[in-house]
SEDO-268453 format. One line per field, with one value per residue: x, y, z of N, C-alpha, C in turn; chain; residue number from 1. Coordinates in steps of 0.02 Angstrom, whole numbers, plus 50000, padded with zeros to 5 digits. Example, Ala and Ser with C-alpha at 12.3 -4.5 7.8 and 13.67 -1.06 7.14 Angstrom:
SEDO-268453
n_x c(50660 50642)
n_y c(49716 49888)
n_z c(50390 50354)
ca_x c(50615 50684)
ca_y c(49775 49947)
ca_z c(50390 50357)
c_x c(50660 50645)
c_y c(49835 50002)
c_z c(50390 50394)
chain c(A A)
resi c(1 2)
***
This chain:
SEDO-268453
n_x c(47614 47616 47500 47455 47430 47328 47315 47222 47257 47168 47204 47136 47135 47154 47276 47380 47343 47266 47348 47451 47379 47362 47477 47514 47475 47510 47628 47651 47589 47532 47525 47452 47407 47396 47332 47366 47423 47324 47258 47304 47299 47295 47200 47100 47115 46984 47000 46942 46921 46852 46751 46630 46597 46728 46833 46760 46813 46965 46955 46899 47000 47127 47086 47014 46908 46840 46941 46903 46771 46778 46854 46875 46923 46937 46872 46894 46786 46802 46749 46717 46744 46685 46543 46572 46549 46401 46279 46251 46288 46207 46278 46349 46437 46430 46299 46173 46198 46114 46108 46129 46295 46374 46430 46517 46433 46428 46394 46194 46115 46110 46179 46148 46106 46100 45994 45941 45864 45864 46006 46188 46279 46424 46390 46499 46623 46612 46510 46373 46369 46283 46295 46228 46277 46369 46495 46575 46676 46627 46667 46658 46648 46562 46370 46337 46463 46565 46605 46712 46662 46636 46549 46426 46346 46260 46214 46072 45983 45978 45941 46080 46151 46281 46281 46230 46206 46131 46098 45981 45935 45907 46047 46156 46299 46379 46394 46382 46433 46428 46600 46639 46642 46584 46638 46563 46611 46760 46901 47043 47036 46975 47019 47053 46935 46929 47034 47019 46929 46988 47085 46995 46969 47073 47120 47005)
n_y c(52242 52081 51940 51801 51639 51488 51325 51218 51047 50919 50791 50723 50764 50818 50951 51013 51077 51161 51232 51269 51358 51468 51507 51585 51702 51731 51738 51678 51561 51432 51231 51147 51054 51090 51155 51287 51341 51383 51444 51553 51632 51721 51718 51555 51416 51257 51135 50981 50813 50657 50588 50634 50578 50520 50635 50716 50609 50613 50726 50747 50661 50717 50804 50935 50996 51095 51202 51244 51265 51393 51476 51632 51745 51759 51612 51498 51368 51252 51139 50983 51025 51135 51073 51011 51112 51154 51092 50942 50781 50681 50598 50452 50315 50195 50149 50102 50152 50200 50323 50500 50602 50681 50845 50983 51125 51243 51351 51366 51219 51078 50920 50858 50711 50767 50779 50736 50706 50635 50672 50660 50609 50619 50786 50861 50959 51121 51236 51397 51503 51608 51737 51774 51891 52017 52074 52032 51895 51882 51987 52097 51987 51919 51883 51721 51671 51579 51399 51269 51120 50994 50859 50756 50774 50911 51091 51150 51276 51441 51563 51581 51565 51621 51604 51546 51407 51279 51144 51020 51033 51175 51233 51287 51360 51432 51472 51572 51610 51724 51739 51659 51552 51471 51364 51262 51227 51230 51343 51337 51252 51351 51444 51605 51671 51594 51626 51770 51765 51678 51792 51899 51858 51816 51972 51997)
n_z c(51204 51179 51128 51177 51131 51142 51101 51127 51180 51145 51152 51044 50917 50768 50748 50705 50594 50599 50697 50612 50529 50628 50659 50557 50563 50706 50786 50891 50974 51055 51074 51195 51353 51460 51630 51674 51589 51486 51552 51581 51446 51317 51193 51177 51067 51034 50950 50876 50821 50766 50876 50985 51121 51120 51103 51246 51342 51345 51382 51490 51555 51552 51651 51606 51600 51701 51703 51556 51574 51662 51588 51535 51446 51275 51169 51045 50973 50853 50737 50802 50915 50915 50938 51050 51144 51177 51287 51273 51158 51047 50992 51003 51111 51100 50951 51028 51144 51302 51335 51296 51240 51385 51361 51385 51409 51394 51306 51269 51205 51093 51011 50862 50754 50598 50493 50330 50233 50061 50032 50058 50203 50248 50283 50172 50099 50019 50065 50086 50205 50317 50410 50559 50662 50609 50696 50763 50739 50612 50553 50411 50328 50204 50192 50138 50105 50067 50165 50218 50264 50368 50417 50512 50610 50710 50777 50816 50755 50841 50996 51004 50880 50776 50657 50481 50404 50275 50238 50179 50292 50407 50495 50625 50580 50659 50853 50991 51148 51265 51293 51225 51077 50916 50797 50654 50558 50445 50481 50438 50335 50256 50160 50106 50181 50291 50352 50402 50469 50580 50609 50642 50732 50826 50856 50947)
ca_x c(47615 47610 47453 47480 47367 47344 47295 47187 47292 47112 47228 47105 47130 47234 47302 47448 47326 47237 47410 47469 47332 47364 47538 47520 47443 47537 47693 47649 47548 47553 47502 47457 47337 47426 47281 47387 47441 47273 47200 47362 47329 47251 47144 47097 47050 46993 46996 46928 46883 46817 46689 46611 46627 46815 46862 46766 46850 47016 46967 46912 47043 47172 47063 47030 46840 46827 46967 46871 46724 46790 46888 46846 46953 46895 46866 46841 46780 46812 46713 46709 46766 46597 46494 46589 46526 46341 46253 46262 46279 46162 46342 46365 46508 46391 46249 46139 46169 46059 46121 46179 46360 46375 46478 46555 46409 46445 46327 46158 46122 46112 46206 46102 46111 46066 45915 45949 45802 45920 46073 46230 46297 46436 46402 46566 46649 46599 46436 46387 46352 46257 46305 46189 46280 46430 46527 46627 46728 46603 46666 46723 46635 46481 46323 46346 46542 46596 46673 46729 46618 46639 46507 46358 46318 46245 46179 46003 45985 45942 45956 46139 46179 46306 46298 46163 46198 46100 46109 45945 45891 45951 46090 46205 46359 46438 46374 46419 46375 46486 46675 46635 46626 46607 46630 46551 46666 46863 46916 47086 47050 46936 47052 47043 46883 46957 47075 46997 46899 47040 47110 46971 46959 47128 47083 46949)
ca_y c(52176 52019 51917 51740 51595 51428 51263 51178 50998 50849 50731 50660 50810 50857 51016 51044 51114 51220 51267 51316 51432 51529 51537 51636 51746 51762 51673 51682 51526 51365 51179 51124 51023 51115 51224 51329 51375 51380 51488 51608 51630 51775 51690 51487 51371 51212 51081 50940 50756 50623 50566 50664 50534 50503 50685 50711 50573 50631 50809 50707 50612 50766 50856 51008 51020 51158 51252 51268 51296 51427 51527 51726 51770 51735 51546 51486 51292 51221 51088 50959 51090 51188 51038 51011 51172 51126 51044 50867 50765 50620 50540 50417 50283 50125 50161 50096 50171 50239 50410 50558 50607 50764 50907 51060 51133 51323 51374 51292 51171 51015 50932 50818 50688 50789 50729 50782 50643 50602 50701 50617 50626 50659 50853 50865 50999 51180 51275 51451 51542 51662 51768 51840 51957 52034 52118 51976 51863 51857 52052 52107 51913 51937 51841 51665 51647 51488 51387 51209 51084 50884 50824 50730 50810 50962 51128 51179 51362 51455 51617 51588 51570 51679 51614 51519 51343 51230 51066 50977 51059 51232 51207 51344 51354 51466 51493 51621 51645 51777 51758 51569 51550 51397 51360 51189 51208 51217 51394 51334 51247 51390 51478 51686 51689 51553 51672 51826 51741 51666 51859 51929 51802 51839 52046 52014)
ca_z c(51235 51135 51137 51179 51087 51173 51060 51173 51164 51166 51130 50995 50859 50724 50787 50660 50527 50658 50717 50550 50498 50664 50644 50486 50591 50746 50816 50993 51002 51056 51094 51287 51419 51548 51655 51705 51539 51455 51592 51560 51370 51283 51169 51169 51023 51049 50896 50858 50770 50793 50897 51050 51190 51148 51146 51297 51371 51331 51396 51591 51592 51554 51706 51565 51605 51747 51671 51510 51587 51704 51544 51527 51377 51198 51172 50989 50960 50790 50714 50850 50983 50933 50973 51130 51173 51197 51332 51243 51065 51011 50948 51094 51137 51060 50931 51047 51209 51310 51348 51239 51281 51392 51333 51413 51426 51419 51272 51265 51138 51086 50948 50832 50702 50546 50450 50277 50170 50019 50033 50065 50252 50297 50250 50166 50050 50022 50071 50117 50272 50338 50477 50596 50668 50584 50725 50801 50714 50550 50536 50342 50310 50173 50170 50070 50083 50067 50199 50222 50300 50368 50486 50521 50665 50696 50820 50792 50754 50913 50974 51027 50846 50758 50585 50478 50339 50264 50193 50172 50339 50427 50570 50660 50559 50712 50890 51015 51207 51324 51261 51180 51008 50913 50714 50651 50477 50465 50436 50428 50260 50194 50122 50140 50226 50349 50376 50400 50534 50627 50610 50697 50830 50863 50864 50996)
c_x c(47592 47554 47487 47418 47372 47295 47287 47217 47227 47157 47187 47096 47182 47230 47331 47422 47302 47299 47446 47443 47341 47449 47557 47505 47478 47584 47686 47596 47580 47525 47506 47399 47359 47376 47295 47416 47398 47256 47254 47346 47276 47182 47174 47071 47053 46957 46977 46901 46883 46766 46687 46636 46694 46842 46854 46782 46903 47012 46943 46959 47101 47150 47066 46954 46818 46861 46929 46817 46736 46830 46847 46881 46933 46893 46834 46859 46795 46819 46684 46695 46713 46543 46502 46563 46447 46326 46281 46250 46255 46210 46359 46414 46483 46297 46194 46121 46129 46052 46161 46247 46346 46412 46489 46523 46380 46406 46267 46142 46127 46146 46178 46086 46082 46047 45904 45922 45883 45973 46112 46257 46373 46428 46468 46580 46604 46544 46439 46351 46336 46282 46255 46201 46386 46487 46570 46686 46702 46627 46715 46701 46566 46438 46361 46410 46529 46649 46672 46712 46647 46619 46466 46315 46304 46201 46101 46004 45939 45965 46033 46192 46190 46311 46240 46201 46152 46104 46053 45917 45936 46001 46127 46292 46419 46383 46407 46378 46452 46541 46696 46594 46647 46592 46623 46606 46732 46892 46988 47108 46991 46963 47066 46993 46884 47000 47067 46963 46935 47062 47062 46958 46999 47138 47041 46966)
c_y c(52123 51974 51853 51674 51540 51386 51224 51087 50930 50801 50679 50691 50822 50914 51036 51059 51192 51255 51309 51367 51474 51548 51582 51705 51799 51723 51662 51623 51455 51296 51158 51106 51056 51177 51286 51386 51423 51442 51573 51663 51684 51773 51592 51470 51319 51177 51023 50891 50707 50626 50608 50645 50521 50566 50685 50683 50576 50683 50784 50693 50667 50815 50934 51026 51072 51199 51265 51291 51382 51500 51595 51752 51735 51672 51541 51402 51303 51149 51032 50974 51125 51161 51024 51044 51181 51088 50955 50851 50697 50583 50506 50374 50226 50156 50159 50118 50205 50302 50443 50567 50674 50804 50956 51094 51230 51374 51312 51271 51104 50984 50847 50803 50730 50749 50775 50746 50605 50611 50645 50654 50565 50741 50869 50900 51088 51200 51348 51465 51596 51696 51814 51896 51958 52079 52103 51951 51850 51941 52027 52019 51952 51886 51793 51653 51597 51466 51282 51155 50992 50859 50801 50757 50891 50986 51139 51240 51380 51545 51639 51571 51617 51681 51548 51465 51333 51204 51008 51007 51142 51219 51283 51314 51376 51481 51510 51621 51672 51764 51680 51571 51488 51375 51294 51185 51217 51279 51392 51299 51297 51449 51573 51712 51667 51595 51728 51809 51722 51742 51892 51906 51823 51912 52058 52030)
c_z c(51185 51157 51129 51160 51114 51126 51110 51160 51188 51167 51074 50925 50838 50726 50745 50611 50551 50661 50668 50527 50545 50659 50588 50529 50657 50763 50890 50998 51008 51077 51168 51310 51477 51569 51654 51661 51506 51484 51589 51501 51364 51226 51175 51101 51055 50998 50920 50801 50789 50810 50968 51094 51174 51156 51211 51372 51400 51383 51469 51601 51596 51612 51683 51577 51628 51718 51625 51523 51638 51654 51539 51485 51299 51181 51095 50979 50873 50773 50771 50929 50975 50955 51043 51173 51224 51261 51321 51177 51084 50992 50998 51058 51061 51017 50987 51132 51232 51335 51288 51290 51304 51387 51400 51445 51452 51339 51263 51203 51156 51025 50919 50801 50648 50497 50383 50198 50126 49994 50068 50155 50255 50259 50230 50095 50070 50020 50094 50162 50275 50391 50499 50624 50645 50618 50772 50743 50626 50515 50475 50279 50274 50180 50123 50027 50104 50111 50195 50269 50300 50414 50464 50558 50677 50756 50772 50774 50799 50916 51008 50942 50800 50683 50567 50404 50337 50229 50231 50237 50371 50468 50568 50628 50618 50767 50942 51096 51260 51271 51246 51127 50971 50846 50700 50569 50518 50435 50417 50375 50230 50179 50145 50187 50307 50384 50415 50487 50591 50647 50672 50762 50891 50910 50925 51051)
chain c(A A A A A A A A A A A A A A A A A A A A A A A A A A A A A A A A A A A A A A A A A A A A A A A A A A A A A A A A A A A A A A A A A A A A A A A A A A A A A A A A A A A A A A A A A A A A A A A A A A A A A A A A A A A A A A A A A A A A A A A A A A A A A A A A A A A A A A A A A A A A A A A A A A A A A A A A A A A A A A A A A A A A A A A A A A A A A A A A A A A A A A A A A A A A A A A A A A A A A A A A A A A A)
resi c(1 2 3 4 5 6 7 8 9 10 11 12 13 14 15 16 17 18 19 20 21 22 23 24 25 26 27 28 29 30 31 32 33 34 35 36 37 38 39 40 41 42 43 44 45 46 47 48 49 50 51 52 53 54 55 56 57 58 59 60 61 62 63 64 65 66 67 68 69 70 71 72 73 74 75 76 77 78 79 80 81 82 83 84 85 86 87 88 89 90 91 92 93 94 95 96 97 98 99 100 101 102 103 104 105 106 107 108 109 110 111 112 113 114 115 116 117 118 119 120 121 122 123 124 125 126 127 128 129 130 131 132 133 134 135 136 137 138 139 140 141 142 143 144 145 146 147 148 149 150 151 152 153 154 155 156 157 158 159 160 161 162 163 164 165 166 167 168 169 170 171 172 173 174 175 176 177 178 179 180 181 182 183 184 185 186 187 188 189 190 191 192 193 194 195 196 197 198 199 200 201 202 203 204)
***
């Protein structure tokens, strides 16, 4: 039986890089907001960029919230899509408002300006990762491969995280709770390792 891949469609992400790296992989996937699809599919990603409050905007107003929260087959966030994941992000609408935005809400967390003294933000280009545990999607992955980073924002390290950065402070490169998994880099520009990871995602 053919495994079927659904590209979580925010309407506020570029998808067609995402989409490409899994198509190397498998041909059975595809782009959709449709519930009915999503909740069909054998594994989910869900991409993102931008800014918090406009995905999660996007993802109300498309009425994708309960479905995602309600998913039971392998769920992997990427980059934006891993902060989504969390309770809530410190990245609000207007600098100054007075609430954090609330997320998804299906691992806990918080996601939170990183405070990195006199490093340059946005964390951007290549760093390495740790993985805590190597028997998911970091399987065949060594200590202190290199993957491809572009944020400001950032998970804490907790004990729902599956993989370990740092730049200027520690943060959760990857975090994991039940059959949601959520990568703050872009394994779809990190090359073989990006790969490898998408591979086993797929595998799960």
């Amino acid at each position: 039986m053919r495994q079927r891949s659904v590209i979580i469609n925010t309407g506020c992400a570029n998808i067609s890089s995402v989409k490409f790296a899994i198509e190397r992989l498998t041909s059975h996937v595809q782009v959709s907001d449709d519930p009915a699809i999503i909740a069909a599919s054998d594994k989910v990603i869900l991409p993102g960029v931008g800014s918090a409050n406009a995905a999660m905007n996007s993802i109300q107003q498309k009425q994708l919230v309960n479905c995602i929260q309600g998913l039971t087959q392998p769920v992997l966030g990427v980059c934006l899509g891993m902060q989504l994941m969390v309770a809530s992000s410190e990245e609000k609408a207007q600098q100054d408002a007075p609430f954090d935005t609330p997320c998804l809400n299906v691992i806990p967390g918080q996601v939170k300006r990183m405070q990195v003294g006199d490093l340059r933000l946005p964390h951007m280009g290549w760093n390495t990762v740790i993985p805590v545990n190597n028997d998911t999607i970091f399987k065949g992955i060594p200590a202190d491969t290199y993957f491809y980073f572009v944020h400001s924002f950032a998970v804490e390290v907790s004990a729902h995280t599956l993989a370990k950065c740092d730049y200027g402070m520690p943060f959760s490169a990857a975090i994991q709770r039940d059959n949601f998994f959520g990568v703050q880099f872009h394994p779809e520009r990190s090359g073989e390792a990006g790969a490898t990871l998408l591979e086993n995602f797929l595998n799960l």
